[in-house]
C-alpha positions, 0 to 999 in steps of 0.5 A: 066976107071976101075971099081971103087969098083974091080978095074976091066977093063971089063966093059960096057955101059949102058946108059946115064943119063938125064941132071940135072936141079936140080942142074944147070948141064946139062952134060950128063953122061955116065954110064958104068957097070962092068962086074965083080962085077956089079957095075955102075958109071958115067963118067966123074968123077965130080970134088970136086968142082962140087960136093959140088955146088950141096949142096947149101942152097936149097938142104938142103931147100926142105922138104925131108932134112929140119927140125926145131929144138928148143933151145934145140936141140931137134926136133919139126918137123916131117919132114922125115930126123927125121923119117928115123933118128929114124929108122935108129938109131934104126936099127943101136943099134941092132947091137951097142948100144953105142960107138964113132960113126961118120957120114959122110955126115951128112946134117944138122944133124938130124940122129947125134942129134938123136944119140948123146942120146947113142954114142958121135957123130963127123960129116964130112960134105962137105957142108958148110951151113950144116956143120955150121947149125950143129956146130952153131944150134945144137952144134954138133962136125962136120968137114967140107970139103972133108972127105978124106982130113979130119983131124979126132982124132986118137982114133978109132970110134965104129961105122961108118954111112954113109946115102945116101952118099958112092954112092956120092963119085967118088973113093967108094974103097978109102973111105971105106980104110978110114974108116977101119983106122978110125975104131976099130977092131970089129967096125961096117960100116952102109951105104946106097946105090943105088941099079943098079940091081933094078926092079926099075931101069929096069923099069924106066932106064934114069927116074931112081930118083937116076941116079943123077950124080953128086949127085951119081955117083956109083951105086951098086949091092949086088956083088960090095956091098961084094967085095968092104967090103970084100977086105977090111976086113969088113964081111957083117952082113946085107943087105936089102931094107928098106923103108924110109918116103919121103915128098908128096911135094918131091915126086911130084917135082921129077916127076916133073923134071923127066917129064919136069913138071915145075908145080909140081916142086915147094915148096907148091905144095901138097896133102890136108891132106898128108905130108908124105908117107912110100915109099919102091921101093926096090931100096935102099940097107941098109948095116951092116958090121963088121971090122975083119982085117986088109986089105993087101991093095993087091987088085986091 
């Protein structure tokens, strides 16, 4: 198969991937590497349907996605997906303050609440508990379903986000085709990544806590990162390993599930007066791009 971000035919192997029980599936990938551009993917590529039974009530259950809200709308938890949300909205306003912004692959919402005080928000959601969480909870304007099948307003948006979810998608070069026709001239793309090329992922290889397929699927490096953007228009501004929070429980049961430790992989399970830590493993890259042209659609 070719490469999925240049479209290249030179690739590798470069390991497989341990089954999933976190999600009920117990396929074991294979993952091969480019030789040009260095990004990484799965195969078999996951259908949609198996995608979207990875997002099930539980999924968004766990401490690391869950969050309580009040009548307002308004947060009453300290839950991580708020403390990354408020970092990541300001992060973002340094470069836009405000404006027509969509999320995709939004949860339940926590990051669109939050930034819908300076831009008006959309979601698109693929996950039909998260997505009704947001429209019946919170009152957020979210569609739900494949993002690429997606029906969105013509009036171009200022500013597209994506956290933690272009790795998810099987086929990056067409989202990112998407989101440049759903993007204004000048219009900024924010996203999260996987990063193949981290110390990280050297160190720890098939115990690598994001080789999940087929939660992610594409893994890339800074040189996939540029050619996937800049084919297609966008001008990188900024790309770097922030940290985020993760919950001490959600720590502990995926090393749980990483060792074959069922007593760690649990609700309730914990540190005595420790919810939440500051956690930076350098394999995560956050990305800042700027839309300047119009893409040829000429690349591979």
């Amino acid at each position: 198969m070719k490469c999925p971000v240049c479209g290249s035919s030179a690739t590798e192997f470069l390991i497989k991937s341990a089954p999933q029980q976190v999600v009920g599936n117990a396929t074991v990938y294979t993952i091969q590497k480019c030789c040009g551009c260095g990004c990484a993917f799965a195969l078999p590529r996951p259908s949609l349907d198996e995608v979207e039974q990875c997002y099930d009530a539980d999924f968004f259950a766990t401490s690391q996605q869950d969050i309580e809200f009040n009548e307002k709308g308004r947060t009453v938890s300290d839950a991580p997906v708020y403390l990354n949300g408020m970092y990541r909205l300001r992060h973002i306003r340094s470069f836009m303050a405000n404006g027509r912004l969509l999320d995709i692959g939004c949860g339940k919402g926590a990051f669109l609440k939050l930034a819908s005080d300076h831009f008006e928000v959309t979601g698109s959601e693929l996950s039909p508990v998260a997505a009704a969480f947001c429209t019946d909870r919170l009152g957020l304007h979210v569609h739900q379903g494949d993002f690429l099948a997606s029906d969105l307003s013509p009036k171009p948006f200022d500013m597209v986000t994506m956290w933690d979810s272009l790795g998810g998608f099987s086929n990056p070069g067409k989202c990112v085709d998407t989101i440049g026709d759903l993007l204004r001239p000048g219009g900024i793309l924010a996203f999260t990544v996987p990063d193949i090329e981290s110390i990280m992922f050297r160190i720890t290889r098939q115990r690598w806590p994001l080789l999940i397929p087929p939660v992610n699927v594409t893994y890339f490096s800074r040189r996939a990162v540029h050619a996937i953007l800049e084919s297609r228009g966008f001008q990188v501004v900024s790309c770097g390993h922030p940290g985020k929070y993760v919950s001490v429980n959600f720590i502990l049961r995926k090393l749980g599930r990483i060792f074959n430790a069922p007593s760690l992989d649990r609700e309730g399970v914990g540190l005595p007066f420790v919810k939440n830590l500051y956690l930076n493993l350098l394999d995560i890259m956050t990305v800042v791009a700027v839309k300047t042209e119009k893409p040829d659609r000429n690349y591979a």
